[in-house]
Every structure is written in structure tokens, then in C-alpha cells.
C-alpha positions as CSV (number, residue, x, y, z in Angstrom):
1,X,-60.5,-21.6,-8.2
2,X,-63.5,-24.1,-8.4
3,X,-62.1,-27.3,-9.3
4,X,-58.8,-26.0,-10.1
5,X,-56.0,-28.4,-8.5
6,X,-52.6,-26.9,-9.8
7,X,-52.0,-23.9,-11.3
8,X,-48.8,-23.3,-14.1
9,X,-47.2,-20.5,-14.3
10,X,-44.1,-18.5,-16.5
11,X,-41.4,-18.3,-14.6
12,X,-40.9,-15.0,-12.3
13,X,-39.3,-11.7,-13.6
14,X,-37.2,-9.6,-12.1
15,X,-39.7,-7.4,-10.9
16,X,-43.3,-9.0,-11.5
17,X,-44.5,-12.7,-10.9
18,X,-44.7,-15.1,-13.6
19,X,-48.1,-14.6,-15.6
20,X,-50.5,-17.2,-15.6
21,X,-50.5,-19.5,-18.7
22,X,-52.6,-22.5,-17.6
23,X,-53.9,-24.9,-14.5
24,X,-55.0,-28.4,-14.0
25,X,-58.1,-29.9,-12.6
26,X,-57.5,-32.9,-10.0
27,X,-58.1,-35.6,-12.8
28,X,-55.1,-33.9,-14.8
29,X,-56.8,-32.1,-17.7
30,X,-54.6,-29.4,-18.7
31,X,-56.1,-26.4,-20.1
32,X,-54.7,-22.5,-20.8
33,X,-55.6,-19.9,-18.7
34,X,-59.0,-19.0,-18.3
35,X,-60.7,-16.3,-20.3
36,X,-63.2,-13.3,-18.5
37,X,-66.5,-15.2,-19.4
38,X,-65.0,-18.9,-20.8
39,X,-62.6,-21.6,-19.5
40,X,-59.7,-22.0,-20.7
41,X,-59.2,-24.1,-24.1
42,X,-58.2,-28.2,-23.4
43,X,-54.7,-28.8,-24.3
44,X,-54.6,-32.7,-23.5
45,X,-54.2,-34.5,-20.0
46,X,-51.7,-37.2,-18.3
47,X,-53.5,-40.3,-17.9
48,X,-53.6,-42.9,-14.8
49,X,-50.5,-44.5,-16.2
50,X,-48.4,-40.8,-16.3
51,X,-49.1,-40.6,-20.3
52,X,-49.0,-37.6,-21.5
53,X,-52.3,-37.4,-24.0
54,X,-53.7,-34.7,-26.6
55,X,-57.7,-34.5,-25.8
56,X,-59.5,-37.6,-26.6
57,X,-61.3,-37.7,-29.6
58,X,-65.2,-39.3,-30.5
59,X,-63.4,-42.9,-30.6
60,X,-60.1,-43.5,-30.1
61,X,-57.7,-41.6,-26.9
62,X,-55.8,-39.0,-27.3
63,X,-52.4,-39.8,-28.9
64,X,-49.6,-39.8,-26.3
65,X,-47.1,-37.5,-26.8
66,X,-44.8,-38.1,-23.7
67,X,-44.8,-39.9,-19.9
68,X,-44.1,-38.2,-16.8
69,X,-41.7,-40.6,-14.3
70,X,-42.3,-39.5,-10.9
71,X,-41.2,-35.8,-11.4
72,X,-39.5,-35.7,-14.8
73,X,-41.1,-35.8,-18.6
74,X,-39.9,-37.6,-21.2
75,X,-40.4,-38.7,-24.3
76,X,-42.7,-42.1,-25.5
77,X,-40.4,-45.0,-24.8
78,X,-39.1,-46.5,-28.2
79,X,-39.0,-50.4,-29.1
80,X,-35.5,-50.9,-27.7
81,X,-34.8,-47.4,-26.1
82,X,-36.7,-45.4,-23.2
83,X,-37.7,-41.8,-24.0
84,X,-35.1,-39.2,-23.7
85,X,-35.9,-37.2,-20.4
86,X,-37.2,-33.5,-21.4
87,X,-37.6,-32.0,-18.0
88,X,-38.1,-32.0,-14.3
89,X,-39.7,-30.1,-11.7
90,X,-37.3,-29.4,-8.8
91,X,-37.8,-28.7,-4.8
92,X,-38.9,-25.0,-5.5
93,X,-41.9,-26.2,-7.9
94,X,-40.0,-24.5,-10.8
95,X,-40.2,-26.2,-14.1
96,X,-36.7,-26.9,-15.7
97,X,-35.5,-28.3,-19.0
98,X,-33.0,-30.8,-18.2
99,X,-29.9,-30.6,-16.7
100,X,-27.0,-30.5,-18.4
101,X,-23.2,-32.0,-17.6
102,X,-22.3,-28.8,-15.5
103,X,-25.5,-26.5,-14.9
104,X,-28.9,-26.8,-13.9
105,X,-31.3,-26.6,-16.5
106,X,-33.3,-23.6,-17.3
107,X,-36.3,-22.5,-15.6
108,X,-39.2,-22.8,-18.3
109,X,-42.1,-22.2,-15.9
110,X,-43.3,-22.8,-12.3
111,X,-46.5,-24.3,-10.7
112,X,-48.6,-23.9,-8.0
113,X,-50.2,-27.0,-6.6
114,X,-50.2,-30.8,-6.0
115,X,-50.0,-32.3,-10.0
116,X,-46.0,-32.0,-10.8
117,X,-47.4,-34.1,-14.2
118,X,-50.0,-32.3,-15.3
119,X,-47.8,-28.8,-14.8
120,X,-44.6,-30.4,-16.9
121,X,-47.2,-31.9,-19.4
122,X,-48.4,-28.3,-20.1
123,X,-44.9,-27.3,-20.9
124,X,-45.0,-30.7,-23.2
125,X,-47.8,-29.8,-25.2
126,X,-46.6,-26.7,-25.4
127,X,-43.9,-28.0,-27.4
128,X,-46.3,-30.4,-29.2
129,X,-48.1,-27.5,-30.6
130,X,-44.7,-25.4,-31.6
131,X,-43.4,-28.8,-33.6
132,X,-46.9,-28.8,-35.1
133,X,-47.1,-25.7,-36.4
134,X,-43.5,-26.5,-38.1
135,X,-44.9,-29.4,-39.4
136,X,-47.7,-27.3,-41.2
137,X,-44.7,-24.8,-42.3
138,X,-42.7,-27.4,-43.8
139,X,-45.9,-29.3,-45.4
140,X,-46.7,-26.1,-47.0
141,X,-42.8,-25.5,-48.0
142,X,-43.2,-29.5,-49.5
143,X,-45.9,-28.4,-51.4
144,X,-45.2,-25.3,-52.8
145,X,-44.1,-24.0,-56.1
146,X,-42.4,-20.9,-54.7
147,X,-40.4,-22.2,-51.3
148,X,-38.3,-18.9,-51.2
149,X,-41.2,-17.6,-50.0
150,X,-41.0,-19.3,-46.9
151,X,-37.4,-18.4,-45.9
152,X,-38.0,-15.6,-43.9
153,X,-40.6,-17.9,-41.4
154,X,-38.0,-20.8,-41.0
155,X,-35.3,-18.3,-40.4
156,X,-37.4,-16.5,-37.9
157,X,-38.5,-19.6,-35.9
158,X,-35.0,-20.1,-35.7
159,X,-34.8,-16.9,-33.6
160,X,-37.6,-18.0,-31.3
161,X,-38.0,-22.0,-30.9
162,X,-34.5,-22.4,-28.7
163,X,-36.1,-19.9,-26.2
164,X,-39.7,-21.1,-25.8
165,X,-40.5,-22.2,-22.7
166,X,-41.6,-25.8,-23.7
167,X,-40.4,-29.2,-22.9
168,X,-39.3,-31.5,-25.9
169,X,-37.0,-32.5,-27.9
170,X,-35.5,-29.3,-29.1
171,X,-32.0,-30.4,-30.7
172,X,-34.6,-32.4,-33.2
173,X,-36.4,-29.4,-33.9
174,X,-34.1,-27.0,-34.6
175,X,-31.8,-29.4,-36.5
176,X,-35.4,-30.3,-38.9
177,X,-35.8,-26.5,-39.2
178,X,-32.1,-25.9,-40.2
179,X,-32.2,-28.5,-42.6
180,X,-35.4,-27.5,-44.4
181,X,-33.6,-23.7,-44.2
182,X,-31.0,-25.0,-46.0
183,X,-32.7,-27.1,-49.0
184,X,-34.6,-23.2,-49.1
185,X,-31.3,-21.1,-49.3
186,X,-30.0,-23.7,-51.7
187,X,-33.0,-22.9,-53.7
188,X,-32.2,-18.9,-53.5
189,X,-28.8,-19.2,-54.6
190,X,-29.6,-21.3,-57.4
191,X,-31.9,-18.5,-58.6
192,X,-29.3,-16.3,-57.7
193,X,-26.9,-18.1,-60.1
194,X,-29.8,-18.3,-62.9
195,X,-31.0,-14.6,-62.3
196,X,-26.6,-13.3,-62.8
197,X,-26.3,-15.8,-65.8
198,X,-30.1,-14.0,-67.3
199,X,-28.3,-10.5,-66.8
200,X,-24.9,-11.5,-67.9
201,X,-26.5,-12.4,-71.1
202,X,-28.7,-9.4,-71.4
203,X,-26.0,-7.2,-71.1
204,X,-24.2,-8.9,-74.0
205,X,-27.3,-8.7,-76.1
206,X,-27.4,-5.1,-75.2
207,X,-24.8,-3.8,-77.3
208,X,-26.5,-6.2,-80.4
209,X,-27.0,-4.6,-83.6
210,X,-29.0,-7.7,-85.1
211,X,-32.0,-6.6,-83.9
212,X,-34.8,-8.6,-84.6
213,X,-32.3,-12.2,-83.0
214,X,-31.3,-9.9,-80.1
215,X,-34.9,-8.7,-79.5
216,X,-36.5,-12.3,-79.8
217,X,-34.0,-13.6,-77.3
218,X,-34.2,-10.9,-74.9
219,X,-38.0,-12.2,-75.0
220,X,-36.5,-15.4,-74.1
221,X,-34.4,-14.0,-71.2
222,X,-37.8,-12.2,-70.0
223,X,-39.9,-14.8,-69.8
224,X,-37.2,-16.9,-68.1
225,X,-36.7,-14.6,-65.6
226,X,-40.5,-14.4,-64.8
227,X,-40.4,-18.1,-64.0
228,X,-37.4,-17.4,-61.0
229,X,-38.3,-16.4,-57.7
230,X,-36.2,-15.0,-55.1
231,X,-32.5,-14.9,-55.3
232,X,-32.2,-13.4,-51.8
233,X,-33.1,-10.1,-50.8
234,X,-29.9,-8.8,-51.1
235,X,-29.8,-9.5,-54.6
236,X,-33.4,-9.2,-55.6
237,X,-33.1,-5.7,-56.6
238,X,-29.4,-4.9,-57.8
239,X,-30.4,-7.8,-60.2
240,X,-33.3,-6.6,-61.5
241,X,-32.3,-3.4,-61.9
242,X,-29.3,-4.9,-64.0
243,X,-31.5,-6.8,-66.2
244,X,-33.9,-3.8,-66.7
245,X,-31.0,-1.4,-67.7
246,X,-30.1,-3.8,-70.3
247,X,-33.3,-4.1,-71.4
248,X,-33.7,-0.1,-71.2
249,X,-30.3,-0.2,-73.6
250,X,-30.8,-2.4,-76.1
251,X,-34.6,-1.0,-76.9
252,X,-33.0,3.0,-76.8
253,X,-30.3,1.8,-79.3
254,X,-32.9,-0.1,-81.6
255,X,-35.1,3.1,-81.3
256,X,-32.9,5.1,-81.9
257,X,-31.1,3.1,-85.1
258,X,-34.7,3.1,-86.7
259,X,-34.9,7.0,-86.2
260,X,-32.1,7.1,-88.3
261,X,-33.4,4.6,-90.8
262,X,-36.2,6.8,-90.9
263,X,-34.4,10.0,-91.4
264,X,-32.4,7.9,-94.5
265,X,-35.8,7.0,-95.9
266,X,-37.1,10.5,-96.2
267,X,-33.7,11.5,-98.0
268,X,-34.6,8.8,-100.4
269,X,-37.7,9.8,-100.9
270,X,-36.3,13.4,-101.8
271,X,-33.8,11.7,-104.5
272,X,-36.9,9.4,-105.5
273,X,-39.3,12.3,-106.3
274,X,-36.1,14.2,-108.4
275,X,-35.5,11.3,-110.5
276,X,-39.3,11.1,-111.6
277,X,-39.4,14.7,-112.3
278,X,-36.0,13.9,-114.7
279,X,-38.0,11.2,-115.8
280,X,-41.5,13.1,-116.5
281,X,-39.2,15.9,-118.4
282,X,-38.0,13.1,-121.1
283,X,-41.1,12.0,-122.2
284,X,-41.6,14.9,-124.4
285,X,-37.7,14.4,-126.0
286,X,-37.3,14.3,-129.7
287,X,-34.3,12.1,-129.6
288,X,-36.1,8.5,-128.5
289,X,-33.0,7.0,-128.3
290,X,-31.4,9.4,-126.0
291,X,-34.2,9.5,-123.6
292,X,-34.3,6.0,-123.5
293,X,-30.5,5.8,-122.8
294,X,-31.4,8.4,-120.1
295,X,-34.2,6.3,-118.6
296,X,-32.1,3.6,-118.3
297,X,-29.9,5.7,-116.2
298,X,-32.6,6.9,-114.2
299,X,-33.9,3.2,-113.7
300,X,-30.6,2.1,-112.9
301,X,-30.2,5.0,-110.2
302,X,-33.7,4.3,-109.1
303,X,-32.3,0.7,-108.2
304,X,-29.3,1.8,-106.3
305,X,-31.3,4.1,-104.2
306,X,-32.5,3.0,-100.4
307,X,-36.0,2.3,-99.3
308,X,-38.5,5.3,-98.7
309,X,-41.4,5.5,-96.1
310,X,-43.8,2.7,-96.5
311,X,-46.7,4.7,-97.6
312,X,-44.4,6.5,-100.4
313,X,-43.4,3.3,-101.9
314,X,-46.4,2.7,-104.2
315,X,-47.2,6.5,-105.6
316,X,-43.3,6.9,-105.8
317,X,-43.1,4.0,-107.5
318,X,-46.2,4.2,-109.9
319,X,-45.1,8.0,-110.6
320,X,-41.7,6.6,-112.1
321,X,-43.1,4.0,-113.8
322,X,-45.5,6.1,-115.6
323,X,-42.9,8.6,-117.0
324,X,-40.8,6.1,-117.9
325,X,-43.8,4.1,-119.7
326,X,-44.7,7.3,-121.3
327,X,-40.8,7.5,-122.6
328,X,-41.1,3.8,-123.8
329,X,-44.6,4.8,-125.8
330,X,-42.8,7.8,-127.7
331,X,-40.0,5.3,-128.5
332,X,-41.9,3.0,-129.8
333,X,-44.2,5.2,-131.9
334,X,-41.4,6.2,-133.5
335,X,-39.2,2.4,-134.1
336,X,-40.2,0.8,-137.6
337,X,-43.6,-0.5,-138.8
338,X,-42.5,-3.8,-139.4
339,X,-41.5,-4.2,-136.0
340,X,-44.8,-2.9,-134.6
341,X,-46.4,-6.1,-133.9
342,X,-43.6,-7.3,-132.1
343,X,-43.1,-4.4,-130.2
344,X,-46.6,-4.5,-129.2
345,X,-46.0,-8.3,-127.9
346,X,-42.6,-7.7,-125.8
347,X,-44.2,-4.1,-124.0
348,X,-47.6,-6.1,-122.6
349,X,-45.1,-8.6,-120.9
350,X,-43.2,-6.2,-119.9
351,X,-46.1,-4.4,-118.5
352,X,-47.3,-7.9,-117.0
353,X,-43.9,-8.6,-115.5
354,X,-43.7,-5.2,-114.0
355,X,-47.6,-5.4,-112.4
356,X,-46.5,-8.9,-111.2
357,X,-43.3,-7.4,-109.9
358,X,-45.0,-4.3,-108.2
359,X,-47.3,-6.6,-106.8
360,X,-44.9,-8.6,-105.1
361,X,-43.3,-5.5,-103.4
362,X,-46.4,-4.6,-102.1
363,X,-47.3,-8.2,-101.1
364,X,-43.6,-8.2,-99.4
365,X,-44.2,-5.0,-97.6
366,X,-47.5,-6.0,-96.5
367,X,-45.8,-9.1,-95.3
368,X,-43.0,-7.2,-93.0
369,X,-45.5,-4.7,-92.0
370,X,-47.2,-7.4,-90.2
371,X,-43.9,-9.0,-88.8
372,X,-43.4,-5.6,-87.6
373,X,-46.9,-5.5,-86.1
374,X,-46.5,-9.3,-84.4
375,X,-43.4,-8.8,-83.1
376,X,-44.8,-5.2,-80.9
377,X,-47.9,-7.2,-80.1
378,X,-45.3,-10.1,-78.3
379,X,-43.2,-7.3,-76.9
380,X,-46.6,-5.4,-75.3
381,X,-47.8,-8.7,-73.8
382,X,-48.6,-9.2,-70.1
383,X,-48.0,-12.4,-68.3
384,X,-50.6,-14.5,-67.3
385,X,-53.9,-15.5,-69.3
386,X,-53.5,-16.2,-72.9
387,X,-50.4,-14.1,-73.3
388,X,-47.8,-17.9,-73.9
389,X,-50.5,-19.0,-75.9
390,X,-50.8,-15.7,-78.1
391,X,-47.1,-15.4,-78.2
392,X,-46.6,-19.0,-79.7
393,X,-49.3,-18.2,-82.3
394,X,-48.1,-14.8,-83.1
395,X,-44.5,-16.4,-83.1
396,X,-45.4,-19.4,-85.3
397,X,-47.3,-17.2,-87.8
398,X,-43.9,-14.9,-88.5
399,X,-42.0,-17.5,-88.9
400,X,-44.6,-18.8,-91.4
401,X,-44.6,-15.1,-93.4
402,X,-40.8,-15.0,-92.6
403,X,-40.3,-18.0,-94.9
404,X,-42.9,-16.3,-97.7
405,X,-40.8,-12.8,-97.7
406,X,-38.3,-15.0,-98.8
407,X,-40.1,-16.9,-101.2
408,X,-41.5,-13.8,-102.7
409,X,-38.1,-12.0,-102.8
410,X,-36.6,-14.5,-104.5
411,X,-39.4,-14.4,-107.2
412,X,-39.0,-10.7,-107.4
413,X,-36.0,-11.2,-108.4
414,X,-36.4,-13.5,-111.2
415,X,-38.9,-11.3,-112.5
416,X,-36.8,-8.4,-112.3
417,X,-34.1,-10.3,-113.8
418,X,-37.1,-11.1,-116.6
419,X,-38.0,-7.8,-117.2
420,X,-34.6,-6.5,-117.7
421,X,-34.1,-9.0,-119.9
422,X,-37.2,-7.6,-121.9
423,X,-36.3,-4.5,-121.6
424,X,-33.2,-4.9,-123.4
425,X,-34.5,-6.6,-126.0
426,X,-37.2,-4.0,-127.0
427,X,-34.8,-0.8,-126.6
428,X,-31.3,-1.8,-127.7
């Protein structure tokens, strides 16, 4: 064994001896078991003064980590307290943990040699290195913006830290890793309670028939939902697919209540073309005042009539208007000279308020085409990117046109109340 002094073992099985997990040299350096072509890596040593020591670095010692009393570890002696004893090395050469108040404690390990120190400052280190890897768990939990993620480790070291055969100060340990596995499934039921509350309200918005508020706050919910990480996974999934079936129910019904607006648009359209074929046929009447009374009709039923397809609303609507223009002309070719001027006067504003009219219907259609348009390009966004950024522009700019649609409509409606007013002035 060359310059091997001690050798450290696991303890025995049952059947086969305990493998080989390290060995000391006679000047206590502790290293792990040797490789086929290198030695084994340096864990740390026990100095002259039983210190138990990581390596040493360029400057300053290794820092001490325990002290080995004749056979026994412990723990660094405090300002007013000595170190909690860890573990001794009994008759046998077995390495225990310590005893407790009626049994013997466990047999961690066993060594083969001269240096009791060096073999129970293996099983220190040992330790050393499991608390230091929780330390870089719960740095990285700490520092984290998703520390769900990180459940599933701390619950597992759980599993395994009370039986690793180590010396330290285990009670410490496991109670550090309980505690940070509590703040973590505090965390998860919080999202649990956020994620319900998110479904509860999606399934109330579900059954909405106000659907351009319920579809801008389902948004809402959406987003929120992407910003919540785990709520356990036991819940992950039931929850999800909750949310997604309300989701799935609110967007059929809305598809399906504009199928049906659609269907009522093309009827429209249908009653719409009859009423400008009544219309066309009473521009050729010889009673002017009938077919004028009858236009009015027609206008009034024109008025009472639903909206049509978007790209029927302007020939539909210059269609009418011309056979009720040409009805107007015939009347007033046949009213009284004196009254020609006059005539002549009232039917260009009329004309004007109508053009001004039309063009505010197609200015408010253009309008709500391109809410329409917005409000698909927010619901086909992806997270990530530019997609908050595009949403808050997209969502600024309807509320912009929003407030113009109502604007115009109101305009509309003073001009419409204008023109009637015309109207009835130049054909009654």
C-alpha cells in the first residue's frame, strides 16, 4: 500500500466486506479510494493538534471543520461551549455515530490501521461535503425565481441524508432542510390557492355572454396564470385542465353566437336587397307623392332592419340610396317652379349630409373591423419576446378607436337626425 497507513472502509454486509472508500497516509491526509492509474482525490487532513482540516489552500490552512479527542470527533469548540461529540471508533475499529441514551450508536464505517483520527475525520468530511452541497441547493433555492422547482431535491435528500454514513451534526441538517422544504411547500400551496381562485373565475366567465369584457379578462386570467409555477404535482394537471375547459367553453359559445350573427346578417341581407328592388320599381310611379310616401316606408323599414355582412354594407346601401334618390328626382321634377330653387338648395344638403353620413358608417366599420383584427392578434400571441409589449400597444390603440366609434356614432346620429329633418321638409 506504499505509504498508505490506515485504510477506511463501509461497514460489512451480510455477505461481502465493506468496500473501500478511502485511507490515510501516516501524516493524516485523508484521501478517497484510489483510482486504476491516479490516487485518490484529497479530502482534507487532522492536524498535529487533532483538527480536523479541509486541504490547505496557496495561503491560508485549511478551515477546520471538527477535532478528534483521543478516539471520538466532535465538532469545533464554541466561545462558551465545547463541540458536540459526533462519533467514536470503538474496540472493533468500527466507526459509530454516537451513542445514544439506551443503544450503541450505528456503525457508519470501519478502518484498518493505526490513525483512529484520520479514519473518523473521513467520515467528517464526508458530512462536510453532504452539508455543502445543501448549502449550494438552498443558495440556488434563495436565488431563484421558480423555488417549486426545487421541491422534489429537498424532499429527496430528506430520504437519503439520515442514512449516510457521515459524522456531523445531522439533527442541524435535516431540521435546515425541513425548514427550507417548508417555506417551498408554502410557496406551492399558495399557487395552489391562486391557480383554484384563476379557474374559479374562468369558469364564471365561461357561461359570459358579454363577450368582448369576458374575453379581455380571460386574457387577464391567462397571463396570470403564466406567471404561477407549480401548485404541486397533484394539482398541476386537474387544474390546468379546468382552466383550459373553460377557456375551450367560453371561445365555442362566442364562436358559435357569431355563427349565428352571421346567419342573421345574411337574412338581412335577403330583406335588404327586396326593399331596394321595391324601391328601384317606384322610381318610374306617376303618383310622386305616393312613391314618396312609400319610400319613406321603405327607409323607415331599411332602419329597423339588422346589420348585413360587412362587405354588403356599402353596395347594399348605395343601391337603396340610388333608387330612392331617383324617387326624390321624379318628385321634384314634378313640385312647382317657384319652389325650384329651393328645392335645389335643401336636396345638395341632403345629399351632403347623407355622403357625410355614409362616410361615417364606413369610417365606423373600418374602425370595428380593426378592433376585431387587434383583439385576434392579442388572443394569437405567444409569451415571451415582444408579445406584453405588443399587447399593451395593440390594447391602448382599441381603446383609443373604441372611444372614436363612439365619437363617430354619436355624430352619425345627429346627422341622421339632420337629414331626416331635411327630408321632411322637402317632401311633406
Amino acid at each position: 500500500m506504499d505509504n498508505r497507513d490506515t485504510e477506511i472502509r463501509n461497514p460489512d454486509g451480510f455477505i461481502f466486506k465493506g468496500e473501500n472508500v478511502g485511507h490515510a497516509d501516516k501524516s493524516s491526509t485523508i484521501r478517497r479510494r484510489d483510482g486504476v492509474l491516479f490516487r485518490g482525490e484529497k479530502m482534507g487532513y487532522v492536524d498535529q493538534s487533532g483538527k480536523i482540516r479541509r486541504p490547505d489552500g496557496f495561503i491560508f490552512r485549511g478551515e477546520e471543520v471538527g477535532q478528534i479527542k483521543e478516539n471520538r470527533a466532535y465538532d469545533k469548540d464554541g466561545i462558551i461551549f465545547s463541540g458536540e461529540e459526533w462519533g467514536y471508533v470503538d474496540a472493533e475499529g468500527n466507526i459509530r455515530q454516537k451513542d445514544g441514551l439506551i443503544f450503541k450508536g450505528r456503525i457508519i464505517g470501519q478502518m484498518r490501521g493505526k490513525d483512529k483520527g484520520a479514519a473518523l475525520g473521513y467520515f467528517v468530511l464526508k458530512f462536510k461535503e453532504m452539508e455543502g452541497r445543501f448549502n449550494e441547493l438552498e443558495n440556488s433555492v434563495r436565488s431563484a425565481e421558480n423555488k417549486t422547482h426545487y421541491l422534489t431535491r429537498l424532499q429527496k435528500m430528506l430520504t437519503y441524508v439520515p442514512d449516510t454514513q457521515a459524522l456531523g451534526d445531522f439533527d442541524g441538517l435535516i431540521n435546515r432542510i425541513k425548514r427550507l422544504e417548508r417555506e417551498i411547500v408554502t410557496l406551492v400551496d399558495e399557487n395552489r390557492r391562486r391557480k383554484e381562485d384563476i379557474v374559479r373565475q374562468s369558469e364564471t366567465l365561461s357561461h359570459s355572454t358579454n363577450w368582448k369584457m369576458a374575453g379581455v379578462e380571460l386574457k387577464k386570467l391567462q397571463e396570470q396564470w403564466s406567471q404561477i409555477y407549480s401548485a404541486g404535482k397533484d394539482h398541476d394537471e386537474a387544474l390546468w385542465r379546468r382552466f383550459r375547459s373553460a377557456q375551450d367553453d367560453f371561445y365555442r359559445h362566442r364562436s358559435e353566437h357569431f355563427d349565428k350573427e352571421n346567419r342573421l346578417r345574411q337574412d338581412n341581407q335577403r330583406r335588404k336587397e327586396q326593399l331596394c328592388t321595391k324601391a328601384e320599381s317606384l322610381a318610374s310611379s306617376r303618383d310622386s307623392k305616393a312613391a314618396i310616401e312609400s319610400i319613406k316606408e321603405l327607409q323607415a323599414e331599411w332602419k329597423s332592419i339588422g346589420p348585413v355582412p360587412k362587405e354588403q354594407v356599402e353596395p347594399l346601401w348605395q343601391r337603396f340610396r340610388s333608387a330612392c334618390d331617383r324617387v326624390f328626382e321624379h318628385a321634384r321634377q314634378e313640385r312647382e317652379r317657384k319652389q325650384e330653387e329651393w328645392r335645389t338648395k335643401m336636396q345638395d344638403a341632403l345629399e351632403r349630409k347623407r355622403d357625410q353620413a355614409e362616410r361615417l358608417r364606413e369610417s365606423i366599420a373600418h374602425d370595428e373591423s380593426n378592433i376585431e383584427r387587434w383583439h385576434d392578434t392579442i388572443y394569437n400571441l405567444h409569451d415571451g419576446g415582444r408579445a406584453d409589449e405588443i399587447r399593451d400597444s395593440l390594447e391602448s390603440k382599441i381603446s383609443d378607436v373604441e372611444g372614436n366609434v363612439r365619437s363617430k356614432q354619436d355624430r352619425l346620429s345627429d346627422l341622421e337626425d339632420v337629414i331626416r329633418d331635411i327630408e321632411t321638409k322637402l317632401y311633406h
